[in-house]
DRENMARFI-756204 format. One line per 2 residues: number of its first residue (from 1); their letters; for each residue x, y, z of C-alpha. Coordinates in Angstrom, 2 decimals, m for minus. Layout:
N
NUM) a) X Y Z  ...
// end
This chain:
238
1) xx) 0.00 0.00 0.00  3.03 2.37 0.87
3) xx) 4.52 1.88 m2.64  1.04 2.64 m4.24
5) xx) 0.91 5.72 m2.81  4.54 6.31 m3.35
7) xx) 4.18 5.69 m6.44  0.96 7.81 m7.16
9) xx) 2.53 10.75 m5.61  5.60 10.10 m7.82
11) xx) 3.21 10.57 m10.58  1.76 13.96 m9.34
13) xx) 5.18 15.32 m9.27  5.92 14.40 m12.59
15) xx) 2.94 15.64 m13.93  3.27 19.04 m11.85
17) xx) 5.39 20.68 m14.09  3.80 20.43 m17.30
19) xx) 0.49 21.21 m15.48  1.72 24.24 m14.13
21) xx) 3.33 25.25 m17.37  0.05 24.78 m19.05
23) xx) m1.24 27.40 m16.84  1.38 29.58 m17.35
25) xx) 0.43 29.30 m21.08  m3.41 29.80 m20.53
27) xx) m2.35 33.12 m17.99  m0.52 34.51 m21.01
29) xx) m3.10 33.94 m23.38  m5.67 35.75 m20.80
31) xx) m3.18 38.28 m20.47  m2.76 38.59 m24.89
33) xx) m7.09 38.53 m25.19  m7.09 41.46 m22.52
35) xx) m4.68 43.45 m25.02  m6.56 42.22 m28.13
37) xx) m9.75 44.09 m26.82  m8.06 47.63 m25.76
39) xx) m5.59 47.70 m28.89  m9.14 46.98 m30.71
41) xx) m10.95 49.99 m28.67  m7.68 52.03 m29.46
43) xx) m7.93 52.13 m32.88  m11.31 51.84 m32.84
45) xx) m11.94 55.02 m31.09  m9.30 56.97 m32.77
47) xx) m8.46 56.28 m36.53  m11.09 54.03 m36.93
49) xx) m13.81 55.66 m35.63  m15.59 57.02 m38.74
51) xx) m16.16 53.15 m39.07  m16.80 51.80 m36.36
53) xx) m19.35 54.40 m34.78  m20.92 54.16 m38.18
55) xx) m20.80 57.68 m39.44  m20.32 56.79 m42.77
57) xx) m23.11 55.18 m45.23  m22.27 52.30 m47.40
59) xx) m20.43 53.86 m50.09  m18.12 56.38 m47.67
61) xx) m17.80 53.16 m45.43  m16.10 51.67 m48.66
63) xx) m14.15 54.29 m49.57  m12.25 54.98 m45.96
65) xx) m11.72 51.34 m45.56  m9.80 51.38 m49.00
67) xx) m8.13 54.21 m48.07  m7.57 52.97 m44.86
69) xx) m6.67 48.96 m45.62  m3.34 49.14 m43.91
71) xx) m4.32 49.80 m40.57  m8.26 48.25 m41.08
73) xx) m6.27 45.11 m42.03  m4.10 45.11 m39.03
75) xx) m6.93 45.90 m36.70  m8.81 42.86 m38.18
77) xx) m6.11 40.40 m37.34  m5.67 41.57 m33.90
79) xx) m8.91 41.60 m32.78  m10.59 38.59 m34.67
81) xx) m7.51 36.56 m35.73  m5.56 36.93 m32.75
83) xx) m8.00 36.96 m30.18  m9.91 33.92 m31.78
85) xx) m6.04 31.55 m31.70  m5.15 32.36 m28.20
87) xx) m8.43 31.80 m27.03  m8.12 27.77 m27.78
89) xx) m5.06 27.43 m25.06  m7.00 29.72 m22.55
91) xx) m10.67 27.78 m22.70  m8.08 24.05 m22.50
93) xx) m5.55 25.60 m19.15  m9.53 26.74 m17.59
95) xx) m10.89 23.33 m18.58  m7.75 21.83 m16.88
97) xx) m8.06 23.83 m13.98  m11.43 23.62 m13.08
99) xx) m12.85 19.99 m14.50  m12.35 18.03 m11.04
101) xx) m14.59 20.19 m9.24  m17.39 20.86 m11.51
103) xx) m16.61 18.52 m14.81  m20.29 18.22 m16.78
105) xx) m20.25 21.76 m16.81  m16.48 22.16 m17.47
107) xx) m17.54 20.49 m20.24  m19.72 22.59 m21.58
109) xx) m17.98 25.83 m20.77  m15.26 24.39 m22.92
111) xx) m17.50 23.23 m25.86  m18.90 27.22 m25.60
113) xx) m15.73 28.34 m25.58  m13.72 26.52 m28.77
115) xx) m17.33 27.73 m30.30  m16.72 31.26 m29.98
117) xx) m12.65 30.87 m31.19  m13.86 29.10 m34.28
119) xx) m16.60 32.04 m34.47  m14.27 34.98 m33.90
121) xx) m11.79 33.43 m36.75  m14.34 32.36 m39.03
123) xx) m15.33 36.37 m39.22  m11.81 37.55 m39.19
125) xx) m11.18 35.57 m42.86  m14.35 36.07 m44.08
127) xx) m13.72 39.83 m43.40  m10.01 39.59 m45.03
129) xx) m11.57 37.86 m48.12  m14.43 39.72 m48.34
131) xx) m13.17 43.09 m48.33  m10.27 42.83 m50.38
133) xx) m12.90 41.65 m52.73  m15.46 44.57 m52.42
135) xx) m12.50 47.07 m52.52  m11.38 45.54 m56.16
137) xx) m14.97 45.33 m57.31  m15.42 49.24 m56.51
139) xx) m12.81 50.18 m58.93  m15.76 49.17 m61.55
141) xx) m18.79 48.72 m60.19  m19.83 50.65 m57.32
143) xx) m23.30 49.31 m56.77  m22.27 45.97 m57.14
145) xx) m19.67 47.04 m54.42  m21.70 48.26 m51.69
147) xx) m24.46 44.95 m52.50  m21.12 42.86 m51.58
149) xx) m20.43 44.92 m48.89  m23.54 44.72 m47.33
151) xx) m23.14 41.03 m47.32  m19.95 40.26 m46.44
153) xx) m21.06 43.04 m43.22  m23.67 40.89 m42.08
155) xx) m22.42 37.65 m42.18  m18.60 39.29 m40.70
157) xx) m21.10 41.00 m37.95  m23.11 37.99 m37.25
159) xx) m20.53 35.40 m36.45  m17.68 37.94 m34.84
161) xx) m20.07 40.46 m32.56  m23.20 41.48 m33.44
163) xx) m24.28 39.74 m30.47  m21.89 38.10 m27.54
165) xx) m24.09 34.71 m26.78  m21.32 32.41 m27.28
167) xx) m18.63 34.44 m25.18  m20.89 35.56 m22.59
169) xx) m22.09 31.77 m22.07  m18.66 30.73 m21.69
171) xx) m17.40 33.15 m19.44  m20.76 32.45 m16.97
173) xx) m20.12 28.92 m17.18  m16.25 29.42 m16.28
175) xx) m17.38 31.85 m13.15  m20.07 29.53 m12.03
177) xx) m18.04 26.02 m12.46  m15.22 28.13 m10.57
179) xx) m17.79 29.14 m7.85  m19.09 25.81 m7.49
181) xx) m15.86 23.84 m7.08  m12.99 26.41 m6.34
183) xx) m10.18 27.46 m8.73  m10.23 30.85 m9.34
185) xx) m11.05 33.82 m6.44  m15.03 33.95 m5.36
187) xx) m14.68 37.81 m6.28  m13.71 36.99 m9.72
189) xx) m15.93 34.61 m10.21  m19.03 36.88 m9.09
191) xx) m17.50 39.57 m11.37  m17.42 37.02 m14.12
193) xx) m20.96 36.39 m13.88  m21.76 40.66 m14.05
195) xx) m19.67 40.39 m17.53  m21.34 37.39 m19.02
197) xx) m24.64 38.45 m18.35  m23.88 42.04 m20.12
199) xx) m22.86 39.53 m23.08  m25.78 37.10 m22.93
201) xx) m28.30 39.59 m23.07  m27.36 41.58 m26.43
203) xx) m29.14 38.23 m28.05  m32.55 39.99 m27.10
205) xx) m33.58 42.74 m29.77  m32.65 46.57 m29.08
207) xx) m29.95 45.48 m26.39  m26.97 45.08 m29.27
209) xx) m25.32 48.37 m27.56  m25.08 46.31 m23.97
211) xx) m22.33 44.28 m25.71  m20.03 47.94 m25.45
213) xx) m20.07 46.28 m20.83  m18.92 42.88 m22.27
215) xx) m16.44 44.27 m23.85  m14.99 46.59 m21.52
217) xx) m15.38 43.91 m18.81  m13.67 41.52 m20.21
219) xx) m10.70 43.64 m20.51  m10.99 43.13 m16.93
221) xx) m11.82 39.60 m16.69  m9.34 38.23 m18.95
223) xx) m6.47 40.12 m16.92  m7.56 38.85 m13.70
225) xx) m7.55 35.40 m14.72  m4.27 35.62 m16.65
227) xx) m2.65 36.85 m13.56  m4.36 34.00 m11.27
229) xx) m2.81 31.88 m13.92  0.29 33.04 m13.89
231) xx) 0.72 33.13 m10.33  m0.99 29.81 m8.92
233) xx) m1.23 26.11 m9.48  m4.27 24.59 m10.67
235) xx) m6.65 22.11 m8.46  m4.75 19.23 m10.27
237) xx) m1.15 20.14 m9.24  m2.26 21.08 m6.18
// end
């Protein structure tokens, strides 16, 4: 019996490091979505803002992102690209972390989670694609243009942020699998569940503009929980 446990805690130690390392990766990737969201409000705000606030109508809108494809370009892979590739290795270290204490709905908050990354990237390249595409078909055909752009808007809109569902499912999942069975601080975890709810609700019609206190609070969230990351072990090296 002293040998079995002997060697099971032989095991734990072995495993410790790699555990702790993949937390270490998942607190960095926290730390890289926190900075994907205000680089994203930066230039959203500032160069960007005829854009984004949607000053412009369809044809202006087409004309200042051709003017502007430098910069519109780089703001698309940081915010959709980016943010959708680190989010895999975050939603994985959280699913490590916390599946021992609540694991059906780690589970799930995972499943929501890889969701939303494939989401976010899906409407980064079909942005990309589609705009390089309206930009060359203005050249000729203007109304043809802004038909393509209005497309290429919705669907880019629909999958990457026209409504925060996905994210603010998985973030409530996260805070209330972490309340339930430990992992991350209680106080995050209750703020977690302020943010997500601010995301869940932009689903319902006429609340879109709520989605402006998901945003800003996950800024928040995802910097708290990279530095928990970074700082402690998970449940399982524990």
């Amino acid at each position: 019996m002293n040998a079995s446990i002997q060697q099971h805690a032989g095991v734990k130690l072995s495993a410790s490091p790699r555990t702790d390392t993949f937390q270490k990766m998942g607190g960095a990737a926290a730390l890289i979505e926190a900075a994907t969201f205000l680089v994203g409000m930066a230039l959203g705000f500032t160069l960007l803002a005829p854009y984004v606030t949607g000053a412009l109508d369809t044809s202006q809108t087409i004309a200042f992102l051709a003017d502007n494809q430098t910069i519109v370009y780089a703001w698309n892979q940081v915010i959709y690209l980016v943010f959708g590739i680190f989010l895999v290795p975050l939603a994985l270290a959280l699913h490590a972390r916390l599946q021992a204490g609540s694991p059906g709905m780690m589970q799930t908050a995972t499943a929501f989670g890889l969701i939303w990354a494939g989401l976010v990237l899906a409407s980064g390249m079909i942005f990309n694609v589609g705009l390089a595409s309206v930009i060359e078909l203005a050249g000729s055909d203007m109304a043809q243009a802004t038909a393509m752009w209005q497309s290429v808007h919705a669907v880019h809109i629909g999958l990457g942020g026209g409504n925060e569902i996905v994210g603010g499912m998985w973030v409530l999942l996260i805070s209330w699998a972490a309340l339930r069975g430990g992992g991350l601080p209680r106080l995050l975890n209750y703020f977690g569940l302020l943010v997500s709810l601010a995301g869940v609700i932009t689903i319902v019609p006429g609340l879109s503009d709520v989605g402006a206190i998901f945003g800003l609070g996950s800024i928040v969230w995802f910097a708290l929980v990279g530095i928990v990351l970074l700082r402690s072990r998970s449940n399982a090296a524990a």
